[in-house]
N, C-alpha and C positions, 0 to 999 in steps of 0.2 A: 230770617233764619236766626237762630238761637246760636251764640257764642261755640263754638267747637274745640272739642281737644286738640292739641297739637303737640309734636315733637318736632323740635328744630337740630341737626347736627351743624357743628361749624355756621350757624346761622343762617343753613340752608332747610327749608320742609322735607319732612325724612318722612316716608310714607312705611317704609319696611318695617313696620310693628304691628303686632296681633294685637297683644295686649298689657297693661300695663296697671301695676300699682304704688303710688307712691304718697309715703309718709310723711306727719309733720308734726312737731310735737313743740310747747314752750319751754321743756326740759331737756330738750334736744339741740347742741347748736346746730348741725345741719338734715336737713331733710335727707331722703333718699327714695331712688325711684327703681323698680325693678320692670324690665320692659322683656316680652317676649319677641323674638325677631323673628322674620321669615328665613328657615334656613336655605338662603344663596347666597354664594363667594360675593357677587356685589354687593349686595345690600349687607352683608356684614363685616366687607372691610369697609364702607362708608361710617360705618361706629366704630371705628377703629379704637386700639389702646390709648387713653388718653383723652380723646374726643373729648370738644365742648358739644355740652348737651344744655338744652332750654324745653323745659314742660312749662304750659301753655293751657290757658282757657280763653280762644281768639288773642286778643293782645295781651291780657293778662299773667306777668309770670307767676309760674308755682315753687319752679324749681330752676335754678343755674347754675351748671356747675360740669364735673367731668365725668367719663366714666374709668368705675373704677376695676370692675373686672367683668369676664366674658367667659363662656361655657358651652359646653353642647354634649346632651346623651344621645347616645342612638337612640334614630329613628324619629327625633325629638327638632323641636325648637333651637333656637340660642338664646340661651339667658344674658341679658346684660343687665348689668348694675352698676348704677350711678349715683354721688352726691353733690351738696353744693360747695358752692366753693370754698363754705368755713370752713370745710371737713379739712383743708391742710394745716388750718391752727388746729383744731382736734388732731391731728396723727402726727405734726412734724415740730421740730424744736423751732424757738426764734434762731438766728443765724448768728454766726459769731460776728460780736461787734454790737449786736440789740441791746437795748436798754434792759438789765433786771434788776436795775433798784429807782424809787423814783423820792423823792421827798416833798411834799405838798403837792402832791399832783394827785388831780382827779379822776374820776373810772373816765370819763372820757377820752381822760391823755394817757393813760396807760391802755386804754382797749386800739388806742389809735396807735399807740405804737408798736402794738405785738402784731396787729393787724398788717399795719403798713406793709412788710417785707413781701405778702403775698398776696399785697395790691388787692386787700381787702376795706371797700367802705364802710367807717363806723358810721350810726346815724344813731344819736344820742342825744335826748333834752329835747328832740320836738317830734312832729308828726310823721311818722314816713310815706311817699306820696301815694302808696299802696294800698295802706290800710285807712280807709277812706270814711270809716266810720267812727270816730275819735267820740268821748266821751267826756277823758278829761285836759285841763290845760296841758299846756308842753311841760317838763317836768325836769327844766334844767338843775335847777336848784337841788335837785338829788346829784345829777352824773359831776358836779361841778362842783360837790362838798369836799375839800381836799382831805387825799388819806395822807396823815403827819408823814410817816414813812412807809413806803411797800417794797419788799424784797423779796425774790424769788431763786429758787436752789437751779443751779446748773443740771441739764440733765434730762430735765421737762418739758413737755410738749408746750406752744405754747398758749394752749388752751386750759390744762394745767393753772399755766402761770396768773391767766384774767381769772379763772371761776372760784379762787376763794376770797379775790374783791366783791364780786356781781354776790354771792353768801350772806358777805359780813354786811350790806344795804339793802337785799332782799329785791335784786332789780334780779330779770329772765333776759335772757342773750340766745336769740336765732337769728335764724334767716330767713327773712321776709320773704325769697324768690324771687329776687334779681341780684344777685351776688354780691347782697352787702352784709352787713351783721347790725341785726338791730339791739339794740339796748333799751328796754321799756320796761312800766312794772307792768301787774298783769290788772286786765280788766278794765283793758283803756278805750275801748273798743268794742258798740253794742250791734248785736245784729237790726236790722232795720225788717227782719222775717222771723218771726218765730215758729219753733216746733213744735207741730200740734198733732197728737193721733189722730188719726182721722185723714189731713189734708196731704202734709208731703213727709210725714212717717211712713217709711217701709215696715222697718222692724226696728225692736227696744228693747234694751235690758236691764235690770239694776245690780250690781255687784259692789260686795261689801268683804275687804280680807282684811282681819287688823294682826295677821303672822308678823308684819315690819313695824307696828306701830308700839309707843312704848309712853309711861307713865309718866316718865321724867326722863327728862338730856340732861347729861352735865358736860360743858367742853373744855378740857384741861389741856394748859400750853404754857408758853414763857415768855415772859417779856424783858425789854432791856431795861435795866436799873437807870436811875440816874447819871448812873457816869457810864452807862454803855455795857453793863455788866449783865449775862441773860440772869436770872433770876426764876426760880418756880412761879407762875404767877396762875390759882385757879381759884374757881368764880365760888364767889363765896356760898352760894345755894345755888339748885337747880336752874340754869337757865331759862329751860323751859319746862312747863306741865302739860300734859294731856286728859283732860279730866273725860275723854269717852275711855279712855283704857282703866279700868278699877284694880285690877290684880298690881302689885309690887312686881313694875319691869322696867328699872332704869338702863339706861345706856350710857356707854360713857365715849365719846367721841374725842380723839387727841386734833387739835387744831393743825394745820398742814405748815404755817408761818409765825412768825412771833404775833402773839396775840396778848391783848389789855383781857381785864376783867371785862371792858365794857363790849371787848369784841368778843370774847367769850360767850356771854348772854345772846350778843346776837348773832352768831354762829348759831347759838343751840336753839331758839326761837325759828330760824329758818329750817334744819334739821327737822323741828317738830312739824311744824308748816306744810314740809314736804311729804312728811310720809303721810301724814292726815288726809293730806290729800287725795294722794293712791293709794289710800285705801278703800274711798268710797269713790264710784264710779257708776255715771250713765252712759251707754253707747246707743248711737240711734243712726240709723243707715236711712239717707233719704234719695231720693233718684237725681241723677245728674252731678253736676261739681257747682251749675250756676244756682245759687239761692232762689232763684227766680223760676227756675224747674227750666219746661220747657216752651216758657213762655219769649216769644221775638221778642229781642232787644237790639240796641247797637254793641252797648257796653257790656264785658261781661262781670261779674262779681261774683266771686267765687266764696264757697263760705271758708272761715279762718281761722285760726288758732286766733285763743286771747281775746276773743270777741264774748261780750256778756248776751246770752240770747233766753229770752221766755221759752220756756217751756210746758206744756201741759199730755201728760203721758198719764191718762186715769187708770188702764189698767196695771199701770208698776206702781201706782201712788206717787209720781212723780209727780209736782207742779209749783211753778214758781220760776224765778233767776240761776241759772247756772254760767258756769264760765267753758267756751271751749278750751280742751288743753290738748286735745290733738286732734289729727284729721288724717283720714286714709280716702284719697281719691284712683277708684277704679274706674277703667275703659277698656272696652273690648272694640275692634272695629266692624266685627261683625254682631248681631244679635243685641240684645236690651241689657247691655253689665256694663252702665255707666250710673256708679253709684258716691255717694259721700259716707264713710263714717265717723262720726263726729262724737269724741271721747267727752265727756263734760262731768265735772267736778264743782264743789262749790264754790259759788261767786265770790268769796272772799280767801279761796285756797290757799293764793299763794301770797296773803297779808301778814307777814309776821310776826307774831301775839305772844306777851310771856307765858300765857294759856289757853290748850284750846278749847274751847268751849261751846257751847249754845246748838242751833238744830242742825244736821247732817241734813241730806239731802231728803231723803224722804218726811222729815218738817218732828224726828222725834227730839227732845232735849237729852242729850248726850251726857250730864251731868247727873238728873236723877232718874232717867233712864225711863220718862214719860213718857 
């Protein structure tokens, strides 16, 4: 038999769900899962407020973490909704007493210690045992480059406090689906199946918005002088270019910390990186969660964010390398609605370049508009 969905409460198999969808994105620190319940008093205080919740492809996690709220219309369902466990560095401050300034230390020892308080594992500079498909070496020599000084304001969540380190190196921070936070760049990780019309394409589509995307970033901020004095300090040209946008539409982004000229450039280089990216998009819906369809196996392997996968979609003009940047896995317990959608972007999205340039996904040159 072929890997099965699962929902685990408190660590126990929770059979009381209909149906279920949950999200996952490389710009997203935590996923989240939305599950329809069977409306009875047992089965829905067994998901109580709070509950640990674990989604599941047989032994594979997707998602760990808690839920975070609970519902019901007449005549209806319960809705419950849950994230993972980053989500309390997304929503809650470090605690008083946390580190907020660090001096030569690296994204890994400041992610470890914003992390720590809520008993969250960083997994940084190598492979994590999950994503089983690695591409490149381990990558400590980024998470390990010391930042001279990093400070952060009272006030802030502290997910806040890491994401305009992970910015200024151009590294993606999730959750892999067993409740740790990974740290990786992207497109470390290639599918071993690729997407083909024909074979385990359901449906495809190709969308293109450039309403966010802009000509030129500049990112204006302050630094400490010499002797510790803030000082104006902005970048002396554009950070970064966008050469698909033609029309005159800069932006001008204020940096969130004390920032150098050189953090400047690379603040705005990732800025441009990001929106380039969402702006061109593939989604493709294939059956099942396991890449494998539904073919027996022991193990299962779910497809994944950040994974580099072939593509050939002839009727969108799609073909070639893309990269997943996100993933929506649906299940119904009854009837055929166990599907994948898999958001894909290009293969070098989220590489941060002083310009962006060269062919978008459908293979046109972006520059002279060939």
């Amino acid at each position: 038999m072929p890997p099965r969905e699962r929902v685990l409460v408190d660590d126990v198999e929770f059979r009381g769900w209909k149906s279920l969808d949950l999200t996952r994105s490389v710009l997203e620190a935590s996923g989240q899962v939305t599950l329809q319940v069977v409306p009875e008093p047992a089965t829905i205080r067994r998901i109580g407020r709070g509950a640990r919740i674990q989604v599941k492809l047989g032994d594979q996690p997707l998602l760990t973490g808690f839920v975070d709220a609970r519902g019901r219309r007449l005549g209806g369902a319960w809705t419950v909704t849950a994230r993972d466990t980053v989500a309390d560095m997304v929503d809650a401050s470090p605690p008083p007493g946390s580190p907020r300034s660090w001096s030569n230390a690296a994204l890994s020892r400041i992610a470890h210690d914003l992390a720590e308080p809520f008993g969250i594992k960083v997994i940084a500079g190598k492979v994590h045992a999950l994503e089983r498909h690695a591409v490149q070496a381990d990558f400590a020599q980024i998470t390990l480059v010391p930042f001279p000084v990093y400070a952060v304001d009272e006030g802030g969540t502290a997910w806040d406090a890491l994401e305009p380190a992970l910015r200024e190196i151009g590294v993606l921070a999730y959750a892999p689906g067993d409740g740790s936070l990974l740290l990786t760049p992207s497109g470390r990780y290639r599918s071993p199946r690729a997407l083909v019309q024909g074979e385990n394409v359901r449906t495809a589509s190709y969308d293109e918005n450039l309403a966010q995307r802009f000509s030129a970033y500049y990112v204006k901020g302050f630094d400490l002088g010499d002797e510790g004095q803030a000082a104006l300090a902005v970048a002396t040209s554009a950070g970064a270019t966008d050469k698909g946008v033609r029309r005159n539409r800069p932006l001008v982004v204020v940096a969130e910390r004390v920032a150098s000229v050189e953090t400047a450039r690379l603040l705005a280089q990732w800025e441009a990186t990001v929106r380039a990216a969402e702006s061109e998009q593939v989604v493709v819906e294939v059956p099942g969660w396991d890449r494998n369809g539904t073919l027996p196996r022991g193990e299962a392997d779910a497809w994944l964010v950040n994974e580099l996968v072939s593509v050939s979609l002839p009727a969108i003009d799609v073909k070639g390398e893309l990269l997943i940047s996100g993933a929506t896995y649906s299940a119904a317990r009854e009837g055929d609605g166990t599907t994948t959608k898999l958001t894909c972007v290009r293969a070098n999205a989220f590489e941060p370049n002083p310009a962006i340039v060269g062919a978008g996904i459908l293979g046109f040159d972006e520059e002279d508009g060939e």
